[in-house]
C-alpha positions in Angstrom: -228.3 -91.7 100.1 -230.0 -94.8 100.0 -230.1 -95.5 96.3 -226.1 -95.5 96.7 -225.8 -97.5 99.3 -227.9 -100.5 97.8 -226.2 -100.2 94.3 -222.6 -99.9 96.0 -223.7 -103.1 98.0 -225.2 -104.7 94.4 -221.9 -103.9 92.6 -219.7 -105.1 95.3 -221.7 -108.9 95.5 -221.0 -109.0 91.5 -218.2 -108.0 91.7 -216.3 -110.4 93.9 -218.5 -113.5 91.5 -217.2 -112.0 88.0 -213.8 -110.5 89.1 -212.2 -113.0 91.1 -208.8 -113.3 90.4 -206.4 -116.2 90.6 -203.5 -115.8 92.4 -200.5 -115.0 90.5 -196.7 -115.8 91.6 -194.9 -113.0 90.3 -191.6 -114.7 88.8 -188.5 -113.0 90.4 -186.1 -110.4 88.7 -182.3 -111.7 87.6 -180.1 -110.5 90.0 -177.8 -107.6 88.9 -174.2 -107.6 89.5 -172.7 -104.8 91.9 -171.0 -103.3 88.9 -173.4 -103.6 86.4 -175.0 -100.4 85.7 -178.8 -99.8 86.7 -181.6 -97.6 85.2 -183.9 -95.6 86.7 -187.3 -94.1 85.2 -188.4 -90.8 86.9 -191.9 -89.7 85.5 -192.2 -86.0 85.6 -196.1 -85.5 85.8 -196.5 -82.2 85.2 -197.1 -80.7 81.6 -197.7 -76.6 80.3 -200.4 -78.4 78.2 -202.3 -82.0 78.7 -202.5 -83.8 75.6 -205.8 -85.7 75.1 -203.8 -88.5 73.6 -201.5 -88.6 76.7 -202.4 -92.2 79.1 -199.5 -90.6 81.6 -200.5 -89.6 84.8 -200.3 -86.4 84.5 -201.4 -82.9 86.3 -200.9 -78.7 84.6 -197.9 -77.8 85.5 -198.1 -74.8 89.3 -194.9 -74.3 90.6 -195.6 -74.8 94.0 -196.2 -78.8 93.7 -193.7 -79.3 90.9 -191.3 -77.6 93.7 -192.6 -80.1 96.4 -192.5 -83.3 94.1 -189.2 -82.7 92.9 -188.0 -81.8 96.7 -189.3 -85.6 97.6 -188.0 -87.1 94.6 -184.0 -85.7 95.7 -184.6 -88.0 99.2 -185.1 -91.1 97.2 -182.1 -93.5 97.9 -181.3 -96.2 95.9 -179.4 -99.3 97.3 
């Protein structure tokens, strides 16, 4: 559609004037000794009921995909 096209092309021209970022150097993370114990956070998206309050990402709960997420989550390895 035309209309989209020019005001995709409009937004991307103002956009790269008013949101040009600086660049940032991230500062690095302390190192952790080998027996120091670590933390994990595992965020479990999916919820009986979706809370308009709730800023999570977030999705109803089906079986089927909570079945598949939590299948992919097991391979994660830490090292």
């Amino acid at each position: 559609m035309l209309a989209e096209r020019i005001l995709t092309g409009v937004m991307r021209r103002q956009g790269a004037r008013t949101l040009a970022l600086a660049p940032y150097d991230r500062p690095s993370l302390p190192r952790v000794a080998d027996d120091q114990a670590r933390l994990l956070y595992a965020h479990v998206p999916f919820c009986t009921r979706l809370c308009p309050y709730c800023s999570f990402n977030r999705f109803p709960f089906q079986a089927d995909l909570a079945r598949g997420y939590f299948r992919r989550l097991r391979e994660v390895r830490l090292e």
